[in-house]
N, C-alpha and C positions, 0 to 999 in steps of 0.2 A: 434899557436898550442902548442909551448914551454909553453907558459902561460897559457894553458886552465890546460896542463897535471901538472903543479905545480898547483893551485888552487886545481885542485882534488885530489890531492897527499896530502894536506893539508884538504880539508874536510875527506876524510879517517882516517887521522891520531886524528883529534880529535874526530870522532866519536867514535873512538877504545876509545880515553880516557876516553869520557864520559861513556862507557860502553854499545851503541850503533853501531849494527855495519848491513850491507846491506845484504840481503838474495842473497845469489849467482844466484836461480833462478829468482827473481823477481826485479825489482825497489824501490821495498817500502825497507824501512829501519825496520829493525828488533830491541827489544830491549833483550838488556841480562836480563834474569829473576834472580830471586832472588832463586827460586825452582822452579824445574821441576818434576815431577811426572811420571812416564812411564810404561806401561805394566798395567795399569788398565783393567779392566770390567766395566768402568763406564756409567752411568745412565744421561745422561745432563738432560734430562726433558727440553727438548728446545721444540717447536713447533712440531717438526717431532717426538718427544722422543727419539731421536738418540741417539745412542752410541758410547763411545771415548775409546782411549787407553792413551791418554795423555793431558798434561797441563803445561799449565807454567802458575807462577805466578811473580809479581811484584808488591810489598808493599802491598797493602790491594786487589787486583784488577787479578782475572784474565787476561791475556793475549794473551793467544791460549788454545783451546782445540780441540783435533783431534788427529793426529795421531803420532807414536815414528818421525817418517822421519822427517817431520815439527818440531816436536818439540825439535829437536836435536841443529835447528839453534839459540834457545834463551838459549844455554847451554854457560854462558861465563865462565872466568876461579874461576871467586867465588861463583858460582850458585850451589846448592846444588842439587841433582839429586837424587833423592826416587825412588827404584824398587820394584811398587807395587807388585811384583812378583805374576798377576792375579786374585789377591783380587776385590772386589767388591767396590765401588764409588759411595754416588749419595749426593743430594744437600743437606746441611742439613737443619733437619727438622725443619720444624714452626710450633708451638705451638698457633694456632688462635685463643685459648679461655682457657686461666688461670689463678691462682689468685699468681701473681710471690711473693708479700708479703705472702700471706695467706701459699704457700709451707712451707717460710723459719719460720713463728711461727710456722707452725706445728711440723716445727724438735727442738723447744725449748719448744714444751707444751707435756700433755700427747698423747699420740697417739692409737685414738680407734679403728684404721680402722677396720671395718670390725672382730672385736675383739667378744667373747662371753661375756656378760654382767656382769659375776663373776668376769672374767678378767679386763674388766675395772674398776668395782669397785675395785678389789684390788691395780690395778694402782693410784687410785686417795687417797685411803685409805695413801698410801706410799709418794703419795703426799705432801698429807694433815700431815701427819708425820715431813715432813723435814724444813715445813714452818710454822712460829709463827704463834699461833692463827689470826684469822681475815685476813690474808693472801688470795688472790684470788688461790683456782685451776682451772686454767686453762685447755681444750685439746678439742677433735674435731674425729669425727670417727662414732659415734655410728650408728650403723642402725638396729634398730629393728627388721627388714622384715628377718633379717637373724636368730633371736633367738627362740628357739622352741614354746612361745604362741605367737608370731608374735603381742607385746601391747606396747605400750608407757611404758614406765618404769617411775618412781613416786619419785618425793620428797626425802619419808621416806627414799629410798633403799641408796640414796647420803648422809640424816640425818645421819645414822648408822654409816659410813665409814667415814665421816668427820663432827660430829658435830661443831668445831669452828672455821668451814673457808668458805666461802661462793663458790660455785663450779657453774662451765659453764662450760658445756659441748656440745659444738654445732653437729650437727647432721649431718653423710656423705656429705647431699646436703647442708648444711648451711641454711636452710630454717627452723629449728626448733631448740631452744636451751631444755638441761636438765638442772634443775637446785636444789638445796636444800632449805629448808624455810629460813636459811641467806640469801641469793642472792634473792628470792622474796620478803624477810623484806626488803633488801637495794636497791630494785628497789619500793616497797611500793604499790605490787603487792596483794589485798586479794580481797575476795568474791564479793567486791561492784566492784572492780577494770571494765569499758566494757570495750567488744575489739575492739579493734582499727580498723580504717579503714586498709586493707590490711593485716588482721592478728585476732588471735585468742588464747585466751589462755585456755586450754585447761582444762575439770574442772570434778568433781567426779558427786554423783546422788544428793551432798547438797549442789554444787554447786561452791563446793572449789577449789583453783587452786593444780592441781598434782602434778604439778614440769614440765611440757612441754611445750612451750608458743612458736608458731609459726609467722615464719617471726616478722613483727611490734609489736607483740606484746611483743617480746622483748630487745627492744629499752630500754626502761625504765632500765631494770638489765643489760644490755649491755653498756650502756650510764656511767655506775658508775664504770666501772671498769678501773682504774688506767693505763694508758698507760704505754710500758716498754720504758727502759731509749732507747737514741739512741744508744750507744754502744749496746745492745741487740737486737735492731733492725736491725742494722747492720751486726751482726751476724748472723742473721739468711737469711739476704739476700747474704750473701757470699756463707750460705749455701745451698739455693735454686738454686743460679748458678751452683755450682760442681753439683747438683743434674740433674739439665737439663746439663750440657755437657756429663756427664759421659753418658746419655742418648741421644746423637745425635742431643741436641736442641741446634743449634747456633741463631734463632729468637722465641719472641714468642709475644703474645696481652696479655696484664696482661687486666683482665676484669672487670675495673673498680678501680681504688684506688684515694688515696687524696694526695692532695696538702704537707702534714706533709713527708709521703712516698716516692713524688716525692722527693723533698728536702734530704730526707736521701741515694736516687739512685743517686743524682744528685754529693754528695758529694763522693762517693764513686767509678763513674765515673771517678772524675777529681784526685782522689789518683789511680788512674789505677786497683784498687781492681774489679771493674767492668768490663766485657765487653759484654755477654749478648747482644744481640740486643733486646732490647726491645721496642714494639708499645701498648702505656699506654694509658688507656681510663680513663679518669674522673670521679669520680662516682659523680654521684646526688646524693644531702642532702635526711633525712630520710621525709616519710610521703608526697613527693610533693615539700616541700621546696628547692629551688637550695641553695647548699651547700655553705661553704665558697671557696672549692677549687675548683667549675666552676665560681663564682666572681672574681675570680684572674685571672682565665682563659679567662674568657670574657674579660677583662679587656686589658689582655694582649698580645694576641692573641694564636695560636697554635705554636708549638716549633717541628721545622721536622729536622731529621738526624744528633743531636744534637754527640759532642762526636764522628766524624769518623763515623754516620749514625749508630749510635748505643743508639740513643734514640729519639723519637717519639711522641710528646703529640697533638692529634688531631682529638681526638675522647669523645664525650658524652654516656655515660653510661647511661643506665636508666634503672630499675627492674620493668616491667609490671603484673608479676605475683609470684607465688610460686614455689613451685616441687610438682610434682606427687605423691614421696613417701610421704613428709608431708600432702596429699590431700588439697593444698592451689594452686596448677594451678588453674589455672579459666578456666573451662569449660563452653560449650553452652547449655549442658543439664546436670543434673545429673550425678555424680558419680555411677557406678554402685554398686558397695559395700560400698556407703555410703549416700541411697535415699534422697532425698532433700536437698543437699550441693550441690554447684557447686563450689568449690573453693574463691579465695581471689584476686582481682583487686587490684594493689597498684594504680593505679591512677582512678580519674574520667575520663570521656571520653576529659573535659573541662582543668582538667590539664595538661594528656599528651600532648595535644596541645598545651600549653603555651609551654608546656616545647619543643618540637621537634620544635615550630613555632620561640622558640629564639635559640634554634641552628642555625639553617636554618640564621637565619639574622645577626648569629655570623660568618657563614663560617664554621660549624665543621660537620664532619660524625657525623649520631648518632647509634645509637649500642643500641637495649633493649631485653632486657629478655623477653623472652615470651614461657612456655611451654605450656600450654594450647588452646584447639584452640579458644576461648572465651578472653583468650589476642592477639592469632596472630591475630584475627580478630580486636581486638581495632587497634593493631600498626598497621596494613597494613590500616585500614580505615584512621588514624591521618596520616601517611606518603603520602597515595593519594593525601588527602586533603590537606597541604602542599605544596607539590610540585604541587599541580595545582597552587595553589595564586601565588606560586613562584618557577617556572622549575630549575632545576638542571638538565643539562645532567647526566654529570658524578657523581653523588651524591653516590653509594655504600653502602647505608643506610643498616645497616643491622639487622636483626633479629636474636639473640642468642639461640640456641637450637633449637627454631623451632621441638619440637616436638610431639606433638598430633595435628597435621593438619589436616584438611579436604579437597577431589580433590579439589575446588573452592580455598583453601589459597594457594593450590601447585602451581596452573597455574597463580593467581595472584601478589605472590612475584615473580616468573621469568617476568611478563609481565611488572612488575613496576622497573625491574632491582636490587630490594634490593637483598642482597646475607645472605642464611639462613647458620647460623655459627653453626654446628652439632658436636657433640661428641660423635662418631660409639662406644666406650667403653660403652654408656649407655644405651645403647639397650643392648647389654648381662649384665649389674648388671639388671636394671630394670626387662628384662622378667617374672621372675618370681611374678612380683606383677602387672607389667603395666595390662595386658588383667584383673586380675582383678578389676581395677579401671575402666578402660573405656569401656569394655567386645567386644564380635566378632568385630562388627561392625566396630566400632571408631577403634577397634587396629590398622586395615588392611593401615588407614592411619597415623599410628605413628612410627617415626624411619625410616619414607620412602624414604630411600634414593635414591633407583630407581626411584621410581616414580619425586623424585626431579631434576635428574641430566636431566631425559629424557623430563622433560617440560622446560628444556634451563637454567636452574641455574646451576653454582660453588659452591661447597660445600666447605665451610672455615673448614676444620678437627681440632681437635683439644683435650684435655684431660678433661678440665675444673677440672684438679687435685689445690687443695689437696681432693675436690669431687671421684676422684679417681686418682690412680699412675700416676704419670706421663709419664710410660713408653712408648711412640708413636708406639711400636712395637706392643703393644697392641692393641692400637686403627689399627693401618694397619691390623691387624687380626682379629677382629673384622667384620673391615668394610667389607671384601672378606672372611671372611667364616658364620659372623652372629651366633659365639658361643661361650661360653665362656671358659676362658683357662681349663676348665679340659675336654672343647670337648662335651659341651651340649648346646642345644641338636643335636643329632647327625645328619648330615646335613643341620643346623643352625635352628634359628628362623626365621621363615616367609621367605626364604633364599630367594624366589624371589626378596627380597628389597635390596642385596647385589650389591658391587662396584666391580671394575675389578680392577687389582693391580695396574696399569697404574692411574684407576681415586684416588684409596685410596694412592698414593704415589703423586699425584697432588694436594689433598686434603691436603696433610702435607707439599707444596712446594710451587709449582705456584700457584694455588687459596687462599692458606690463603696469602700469599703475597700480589696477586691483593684485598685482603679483608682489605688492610693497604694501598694499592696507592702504593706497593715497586713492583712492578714485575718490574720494570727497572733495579732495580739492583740489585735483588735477588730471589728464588728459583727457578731458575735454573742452571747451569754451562754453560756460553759462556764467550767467550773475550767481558772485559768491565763491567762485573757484579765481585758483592765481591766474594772472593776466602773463599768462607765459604760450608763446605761439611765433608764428614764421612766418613770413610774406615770400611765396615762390616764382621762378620767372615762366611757370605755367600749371594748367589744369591737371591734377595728378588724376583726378576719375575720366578724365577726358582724353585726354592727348593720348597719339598711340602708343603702344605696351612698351613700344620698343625703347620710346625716349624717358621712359621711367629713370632707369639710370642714371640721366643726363641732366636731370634737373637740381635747377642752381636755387641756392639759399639766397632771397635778396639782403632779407633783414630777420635778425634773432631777437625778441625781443624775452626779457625773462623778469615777472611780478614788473612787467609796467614800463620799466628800464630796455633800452636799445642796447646790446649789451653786443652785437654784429651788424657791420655794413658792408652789402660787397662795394 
C-alpha cells in the first residue's frame, strides 16, 4: 500500500509540472488551458444549437465549452481568464464563396462600387493623371442598373478622361469589363473582331465595339495586361485579410484562383503574415482549356490543412455561365427584356464533361458557376452523368450561386446531394432588375432559398465580395429579412423565400464548412474543434431583424490568437 501511495504521490507531482492536473469530480484528467473565457452568451452551433457560458482553450484547440463551474478547473496559474462580462459569442464566420485575391486588388485599384458614373470617371481621370502615359488603369465596381438611363456606358466617355492609357474597368459581377479604344487597340478587338464562344462583345447600330465586351469576350484585353509585381500582390492580400477579420471572417473558399496566387499565399503563410483559413478552389483555364495551375494540380495531388489547417487546395472551379445583370446567364427560355437572347454557355455540354469526368478521376470536389437555369440544368445533367459511370458517396459537388432555378433543379441538386453555394446579399442588390429579366414566373423560383433548404439541401452562405462587401452581417440580414440595407422593400422581397436566423447563421458556419470537408474541426464551438470565434456588440438571435446589419465585430479571435480588436 506504502508503494502504491508513493507512485501516486509521484504521478501527481508531475502531472502538476506538466501543467496537467485531475478534475476533483471526475477520473479523467483535466488540462490547464492557456485561456479561458467566462460569462459569455455564446452560440456553439453544435447539433442541438446550444448555448455556453464558457471555454477554455489550449494552443490552437478548444478544450471545454459549457459552463463557468466546469471551466474553472482548466484555470492553472498561467491561464489567462477573459470576462466576457455577457457579451455575445458565436463561431466565426465562413465566408463559402469569395475572390480572397480579387478583395485585396480591389483595395489597390480604383474602386467603383456601386459609385455614380461621373464619379468614376473622375476617379479614373486622376488615375490616369498620376501614371505615365500607356500606363494600364486599372478598378472594378461599376453597375449600370444603378445610373439614371440604366445603358452600358461607351468607349468614348473612358477616351475623354484618359486618352493615353488604356483602362479596364471590370463590372460589380466581374462578368463584363469597360474598356477605352487603347485597351480594345491592345486586345485587337474592331468590327470584324466574332464573339466568342461564352461571351460577347457588345457593339453600336454599325456594328462597332462600345467599349463593353462580356465575360470571354474579354480575354483577349485582359490577357495583355501586365501582372503587378509580387510585392503588390502581396500587399494586397495582407490587406484582404485585415478586411475579413476586422469583419468576423476567420475561414473562407476563395472561388477559384491560380497556381501564381497560390504560390504568393503560400509564401506569406510560411513568414507568419498569413493566417486566414483559407479553402482555395482552382480555377480552369479560359475558353474550356484546363489551365496550367489544374496541371500542376493534377499532377500533384490536392494539399488539405496545410499551415496549422489554415490552407486547403481541393477543389476545381469551373464557370458554366454568365450573371444575370450582364444578361450572359444562360437561360432555358428567353430573357424577358431582351426577346431572343438566352444568355452565354461557357462550356459545350461535351466539354464540361471532360472537364468534371477528369476531376472525378483526379479525386477533387468540383465547384461551378452556374446562375442561370439553362446552366444549372447542364451542371446537374454532367454531375448525374458522372457519378453514375463512377459513384462518389460523399462527393459534395457543388453548384455556385445557384440562382434562377426551377422546382425540378431545387429537388434534384438535394436528391444528387451536390450543395447549392448561395449568396443571400444578392437577392437584395439584384431585385430591382432580376424580375425584370426573367419576369413573374421564373422570378418565384430565383433566390429560393426556402424552397432550397426545405427540399433537404445546406445552403453554403457566403459574400462572393469584391461582387459585393464583404460584410457577412449583411448577408445574415439579408437572408432573414429579404431587404436591403435602407429596409426595401418593406417586409422583404418575395419574403416567403426567407431563412430563420438559426439556418442564416449555419449557412455562415456549419454548412459552408461541411461545403469544404471541415465540419470536423470547424463552425462550430465544441471541445476538439479550432478555437476560432467572434465576440459581437449584441445578440444576433435576439435584437431586432432590423439591426442585424448593424452589428459590430468586437474581437476576432482565430486557433486561440486575438488576431482583431475594434
Amino acid at each position: 500500500m506504502k508503494k502504491l501511495s508513493i507512485i501516486f504521490t509521484l504521478i501527481l507531482l508531475l502531472s502538476m509540472l506538466s501543467g496537467t492536473t485531475f478534475a476533483s469530480n471526475s477520473k479523467e484528467k483535466v488540462e490547464r488551458a492557456d485561456t479561458v473565457y467566462i460569462n459569455g452568451n455564446i452560440y456553439t452551433v453544435d447539433k442541438k444549437f446550444s448555448k455556453a457560458k464558457a471555454m477554455a482553450i489550449k494552443g490552437q484547440k478548444l478544450v471545454y465549452v459549457g459552463n463557468k463551474g466546469q471551466a474553472k478547473q482548466y484555470i492553472g496559474p498561467t491561464t489567462k481568464v477573459i470576462d466576457l462580462k455577457g457579451k455575445t459569442v458565436m463561431p466565426g464566420l465562413n465566408d463559402g464563396h469569395l475572390h480572397f485575391p480579387g478583395i485585396g486588388m480591389n483595395l489597390i485599384q480604383i474602386d467603383g462600387f456601386n459609385k455614380p458614373k461621373e464619379e468614376i470617371l473622375n476617379l479614373v481621370k486622376e488615375e490616369a493623371n498620376r501614371l505615365k502615359p500607356g500606363e494600364w488603369v486599372l478598378g472594378r465596381g461599376w453597375n449600370h442598373e444603378l445610373w439614371p438611363d440604366r445603358k452600358f456606358p461607351t468607349k468614348e466617355e473612358l477616351d475623354a478622361v484618359a486618352p493615353n492609357n488604356p483602362v479596364m474597368l471590370k463590372r460589380v459581377d466581374g462578368h463584363s469589363i469597360w474598356v477605352n479604344s487603347k485597351a480594345l487597340e491592345i486586345g485587337g478587338i474592331t468590327k470584324e473582331t466574332p464573339d466568342p464562344q461564352g461571351g460577347e462583345i457588345i457593339r453600336d447600330t454599325n456594328g462597332e465595339p462600345t467599349g463593353v465586351l462580356i465575360d470571354t469576350a474579354g480575354t483577349p484585353v485582359t490577357s495583355k495586361i501586365p501582372p503587378y509585381s509580387t510585392e503588390r500582390i502581396e500587399e494586397g492580400l495582407i490587406k484582404a485579410q485585415e478586411e475579413l477579420f476586422k469583419n468576423g471572417i476567420t475561414s473562407a473558399t476563395d472561388a477559384g484562383t491560380h497556381l501564381s496566387y497560390i504560390n504568393d499565399m503560400k509564401n506569406l503563410y510560411k513568414q507568419g503574415d498569413l493566417k486566414v483559413r483559407l479553402n482555395v478552389m482552382v480555377a480552369n483555364g479560359e475558353g474550356g482549356a484546363t489551365g496550367e495551375s489544374l496541371e500542376h494540380y493534377y499532377k500533384h495531388g490536392p494539399e488539405i490543412g496545410l499551415f496549422g489547417d489554415r490552407l486547403t487546395v481541393r477543389s476545381l472551379k469551373l464557370v458554366g455561365d454568365g450573371s444575370l445583370g450582364s444578361r450572359s446567364a444562360a437561360l432555358l427560355e428567353d430573357y424577358s427584356d431582351r426577346p431572343g437572347h438566352k444568355g452565354n454557355y461557357r462550356f459545350t455540354d461535351e466539354e464540361l464533361y471532360r472537364l468534371v469526368k477528369e476531376a472525378r478521376k483526379y479525386g477533387w470536389q468540383v465547384a461551378t458557376h452556374a446562375i442561370g437555369d439553362g446552366a444549372i440544368e447542364q451542371v446537374l445533367k454532367t454531375y448525374e452523368r458522372v457519378l453514375k459511370e463512377e459513384p462518389l458517396k460523399d462527393h459534395r459537388w457543388r453548384i455556385e450561386h445557384f440562382q434562377v432555378a426551377n422546382a425540378s433543379e431545387i429537388q434534384r441538386i438535394a436528391a444528387l446531394g451536390a450543395i447549392p453555394s448561395m449568396q443571400p446579399v444578392h437577392a437584395t442588390s439584384d431585385k430591382n432588375m432580376a424580375e425584370d429579366r426573367v419576369g413573374p414566373e421564373r422570378i418565384k423560383y430565383s433566390y429560393a432559398w426556402r424552397k432550397v433548404i426545405d427540399a433537404g439541401s445546406h445552403i453554403i452562405g457566403g459574400s462572393d465580395a469584391p461582387v459585393e462587401l464583404v460584410n457577412p452581417f449583411h448577408g445574415l440580414y439579408a437572408a432573414v429579412t429579404r431587404m436591403d440595407r435602407e429596409g426595401n422593400p418593406v417586409g422583404g422581397w418575395y419574403p416567403e423565400e426567407s431563412m430563420t436566423r438559426e439556418e442564416a447563421l449555419k449557412a455562415f458556419t456549419s454548412w459552408a464548412a461541411e461545403g469544404s470537408f471541415e465540419e470536423k474541426i470547424k463552425g462550430s464551438l465544441e471541445a476538439g474543434k479550432l478555437a476560432d470565434f467572434i465576440v459581437v456588440d449584441r445578440d444576433l438571435m435576439r435584437c431586432p431583424e432590423e439591426e442585424l446589419k448593424d452589428i459590430q465585430v468586437l474581437s476576432t479571435v482565430l486557433g486561440g490568437e486575438v488576431v482583431y480588436q475594434k
